[in-house]
C-alpha positions as a Markdown table, in Angstrom:
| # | Residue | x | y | z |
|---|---|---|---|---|
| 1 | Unk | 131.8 | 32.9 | 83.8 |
| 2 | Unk | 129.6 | 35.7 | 84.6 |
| 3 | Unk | 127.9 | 36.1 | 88.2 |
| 4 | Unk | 124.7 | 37.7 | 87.9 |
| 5 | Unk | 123.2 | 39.1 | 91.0 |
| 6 | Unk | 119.2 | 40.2 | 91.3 |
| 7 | Unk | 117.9 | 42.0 | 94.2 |
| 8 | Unk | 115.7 | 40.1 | 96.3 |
| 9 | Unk | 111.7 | 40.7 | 95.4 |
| 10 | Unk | 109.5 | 41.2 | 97.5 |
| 11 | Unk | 105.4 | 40.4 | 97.6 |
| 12 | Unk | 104.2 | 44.1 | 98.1 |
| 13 | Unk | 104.8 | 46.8 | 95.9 |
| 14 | Unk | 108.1 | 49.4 | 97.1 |
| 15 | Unk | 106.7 | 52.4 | 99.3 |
| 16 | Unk | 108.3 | 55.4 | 98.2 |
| 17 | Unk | 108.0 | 57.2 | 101.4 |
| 18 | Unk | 106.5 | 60.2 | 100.1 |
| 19 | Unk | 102.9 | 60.4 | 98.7 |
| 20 | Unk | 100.8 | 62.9 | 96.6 |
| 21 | Unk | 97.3 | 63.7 | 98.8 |
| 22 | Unk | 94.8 | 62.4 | 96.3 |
| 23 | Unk | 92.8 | 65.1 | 94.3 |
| 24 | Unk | 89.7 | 64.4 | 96.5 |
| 25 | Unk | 92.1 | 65.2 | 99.6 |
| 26 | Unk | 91.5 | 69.0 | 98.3 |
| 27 | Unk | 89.1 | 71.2 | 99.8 |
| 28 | Unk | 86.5 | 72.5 | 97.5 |
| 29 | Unk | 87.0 | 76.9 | 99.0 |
| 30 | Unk | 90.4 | 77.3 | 97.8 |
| 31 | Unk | 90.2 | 80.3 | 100.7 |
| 32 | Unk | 91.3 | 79.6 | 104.1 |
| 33 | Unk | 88.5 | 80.0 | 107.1 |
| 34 | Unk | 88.3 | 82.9 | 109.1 |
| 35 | Unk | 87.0 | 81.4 | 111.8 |
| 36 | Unk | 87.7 | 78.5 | 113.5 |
| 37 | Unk | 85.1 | 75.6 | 113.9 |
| 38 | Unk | 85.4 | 75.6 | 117.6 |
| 39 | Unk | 84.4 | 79.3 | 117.5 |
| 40 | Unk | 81.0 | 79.1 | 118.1 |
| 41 | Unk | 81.4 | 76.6 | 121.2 |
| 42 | Unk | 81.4 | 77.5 | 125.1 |
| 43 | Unk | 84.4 | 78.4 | 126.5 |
| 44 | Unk | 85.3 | 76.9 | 129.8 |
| 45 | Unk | 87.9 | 79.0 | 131.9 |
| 46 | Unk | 89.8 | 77.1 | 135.0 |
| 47 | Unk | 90.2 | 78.2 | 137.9 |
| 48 | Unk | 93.6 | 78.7 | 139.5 |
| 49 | Unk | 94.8 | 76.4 | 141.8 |
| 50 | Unk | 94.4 | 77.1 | 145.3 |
| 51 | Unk | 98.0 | 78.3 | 147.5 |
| 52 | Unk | 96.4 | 75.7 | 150.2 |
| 53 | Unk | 96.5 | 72.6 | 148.0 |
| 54 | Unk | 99.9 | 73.9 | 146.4 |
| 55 | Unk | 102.4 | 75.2 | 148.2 |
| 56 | Unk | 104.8 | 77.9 | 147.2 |
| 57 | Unk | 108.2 | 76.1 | 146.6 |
| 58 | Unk | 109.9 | 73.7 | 148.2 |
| 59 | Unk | 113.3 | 73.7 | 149.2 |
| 60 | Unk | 115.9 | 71.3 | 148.5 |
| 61 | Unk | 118.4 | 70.1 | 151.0 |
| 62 | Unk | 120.9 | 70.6 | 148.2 |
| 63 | Unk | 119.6 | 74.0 | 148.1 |
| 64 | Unk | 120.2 | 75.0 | 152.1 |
| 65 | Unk | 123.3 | 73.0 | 151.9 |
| 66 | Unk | 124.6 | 75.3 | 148.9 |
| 67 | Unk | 123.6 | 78.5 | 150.8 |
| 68 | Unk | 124.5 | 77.8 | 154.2 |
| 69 | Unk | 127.8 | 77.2 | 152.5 |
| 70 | Unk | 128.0 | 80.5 | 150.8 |
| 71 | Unk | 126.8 | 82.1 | 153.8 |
| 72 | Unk | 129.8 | 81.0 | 156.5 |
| 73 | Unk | 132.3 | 81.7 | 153.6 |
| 74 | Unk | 130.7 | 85.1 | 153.6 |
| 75 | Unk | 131.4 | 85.3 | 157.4 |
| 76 | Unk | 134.9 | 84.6 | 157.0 |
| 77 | Unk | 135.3 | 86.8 | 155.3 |
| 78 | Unk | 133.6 | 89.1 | 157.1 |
| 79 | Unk | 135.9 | 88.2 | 159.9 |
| 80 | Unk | 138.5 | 89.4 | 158.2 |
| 81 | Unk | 137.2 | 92.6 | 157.0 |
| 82 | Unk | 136.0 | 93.3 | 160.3 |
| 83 | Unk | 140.1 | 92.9 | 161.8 |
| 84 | Unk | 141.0 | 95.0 | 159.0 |
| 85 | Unk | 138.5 | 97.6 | 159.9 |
| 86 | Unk | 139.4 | 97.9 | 163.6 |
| 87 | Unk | 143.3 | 98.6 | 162.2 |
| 88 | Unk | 142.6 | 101.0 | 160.0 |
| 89 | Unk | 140.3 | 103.2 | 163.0 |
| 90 | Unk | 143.1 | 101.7 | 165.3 |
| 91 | Unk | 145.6 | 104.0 | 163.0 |
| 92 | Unk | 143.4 | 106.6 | 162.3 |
| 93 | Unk | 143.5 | 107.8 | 166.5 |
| 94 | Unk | 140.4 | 106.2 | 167.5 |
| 95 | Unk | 139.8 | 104.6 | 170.9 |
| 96 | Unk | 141.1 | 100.7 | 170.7 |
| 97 | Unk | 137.1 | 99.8 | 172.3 |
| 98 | Unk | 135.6 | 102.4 | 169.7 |
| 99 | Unk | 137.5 | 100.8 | 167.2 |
| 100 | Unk | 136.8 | 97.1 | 168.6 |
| 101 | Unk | 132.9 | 97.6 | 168.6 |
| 102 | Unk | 132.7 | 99.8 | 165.5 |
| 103 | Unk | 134.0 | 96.1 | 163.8 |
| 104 | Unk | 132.0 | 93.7 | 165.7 |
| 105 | Unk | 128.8 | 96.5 | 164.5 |
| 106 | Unk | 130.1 | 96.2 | 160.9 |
| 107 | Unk | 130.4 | 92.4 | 161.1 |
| 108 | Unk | 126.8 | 92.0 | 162.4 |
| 109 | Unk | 125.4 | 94.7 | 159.3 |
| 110 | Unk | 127.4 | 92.7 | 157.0 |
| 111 | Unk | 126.0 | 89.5 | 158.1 |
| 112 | Unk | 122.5 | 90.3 | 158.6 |
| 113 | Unk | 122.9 | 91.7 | 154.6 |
| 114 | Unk | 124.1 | 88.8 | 153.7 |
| 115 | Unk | 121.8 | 86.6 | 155.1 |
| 116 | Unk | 119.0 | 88.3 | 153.7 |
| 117 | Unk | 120.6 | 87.9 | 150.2 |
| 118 | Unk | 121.4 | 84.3 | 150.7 |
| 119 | Unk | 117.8 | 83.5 | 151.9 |
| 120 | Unk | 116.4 | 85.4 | 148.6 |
| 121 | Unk | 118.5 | 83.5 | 146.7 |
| 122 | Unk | 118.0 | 80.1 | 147.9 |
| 123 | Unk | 114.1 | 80.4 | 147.9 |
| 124 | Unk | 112.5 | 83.8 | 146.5 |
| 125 | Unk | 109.1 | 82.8 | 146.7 |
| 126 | Unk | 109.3 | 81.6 | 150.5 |
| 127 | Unk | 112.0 | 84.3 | 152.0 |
| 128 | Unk | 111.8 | 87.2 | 149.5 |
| 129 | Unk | 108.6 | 88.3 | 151.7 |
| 130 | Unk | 108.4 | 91.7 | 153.6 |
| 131 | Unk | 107.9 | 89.5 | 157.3 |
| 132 | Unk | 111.3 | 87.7 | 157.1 |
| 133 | Unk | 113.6 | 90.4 | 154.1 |
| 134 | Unk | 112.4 | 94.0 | 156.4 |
| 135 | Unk | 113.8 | 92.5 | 159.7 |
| 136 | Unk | 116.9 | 91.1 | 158.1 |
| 137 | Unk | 117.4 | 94.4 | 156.2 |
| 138 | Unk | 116.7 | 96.9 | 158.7 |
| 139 | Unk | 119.1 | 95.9 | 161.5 |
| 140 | Unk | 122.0 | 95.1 | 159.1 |
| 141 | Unk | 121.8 | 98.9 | 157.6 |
| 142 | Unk | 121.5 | 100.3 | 161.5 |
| 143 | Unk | 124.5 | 98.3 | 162.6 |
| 144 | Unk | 126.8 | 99.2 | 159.5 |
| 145 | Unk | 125.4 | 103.0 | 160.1 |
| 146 | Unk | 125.9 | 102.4 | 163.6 |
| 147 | Unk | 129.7 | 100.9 | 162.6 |
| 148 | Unk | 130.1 | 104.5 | 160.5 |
| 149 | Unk | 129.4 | 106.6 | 163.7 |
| 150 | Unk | 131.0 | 104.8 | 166.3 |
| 151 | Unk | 134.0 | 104.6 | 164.1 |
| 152 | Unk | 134.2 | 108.5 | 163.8 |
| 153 | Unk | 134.7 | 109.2 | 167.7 |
């Protein structure tokens, strides 16, 4: 007994999956234009869109979450370089109050620093501007410059 087994047929003809383009498929200029055809047409330029109907960036809630974070970890430690600081004038001979505000000076230069960082880094376009960086900037470097000279009495 032999079992034969056929393939099932089908009404329409087997698609390949691949076809030939026809010979009248091919272009008559077996060069390729120059020029496009849309060459010749007006060209319409937009205008950008105005900083009133979009604003700069948003920021997230994540994103102030995240740096507020960073920022009081950055304190810490601050905290802690600042009691380090106020030993080492401490043993160096200078006056325990010289000593105790050259720390708190370095804390607040540190801090302002840092904050200045963590705002750029949170949102550049909104706090990486001159009005709210300069002010951050300029008292942190006085107060650690301050720190440096008060610590040298």
């Amino acid at each position: 007994m032999q079992k034969t087994t056929q393939a099932p047929t089908s009404s329409s003809p087997a698609d390949p999956g691949f076809k030939l383009p026809s010979e009248a498929a091919k272009p008559n200029d077996p060069l390729p234009q120059t020029t496009p055809p849309t060459a010749h047409e007006p060209i319409e330029v937009a205008s950008p869109p105005s900083l009133a109907l979009n604003p700069a960036t948003d920021t997230s809630a994540r994103d102030l979450a995240i740096g507020a974070t960073a920022f009081l970890v950055l304190l810490v430690i601050y905290f802690f370089a600042r009691n380090a600081y106020v030993h080492h004038l401490v043993v160096r001979r200078v006056s325990p109050s010289s000593a105790g505000s050259a720390g708190w000076l370095l804390f607040v230069g540190l801090g302002f620093m840092s904050a200045a960082a963590v705002l750029a880094m949170i949102n550049a376009g909104k706090f990486l501007t001159f009005a709210v960086t300069a002010p951050l900037v300029a008292v942190g470097i006085v107060a650690l410059m301050a720190a440096l000279f008060i610590g040298r009495r």
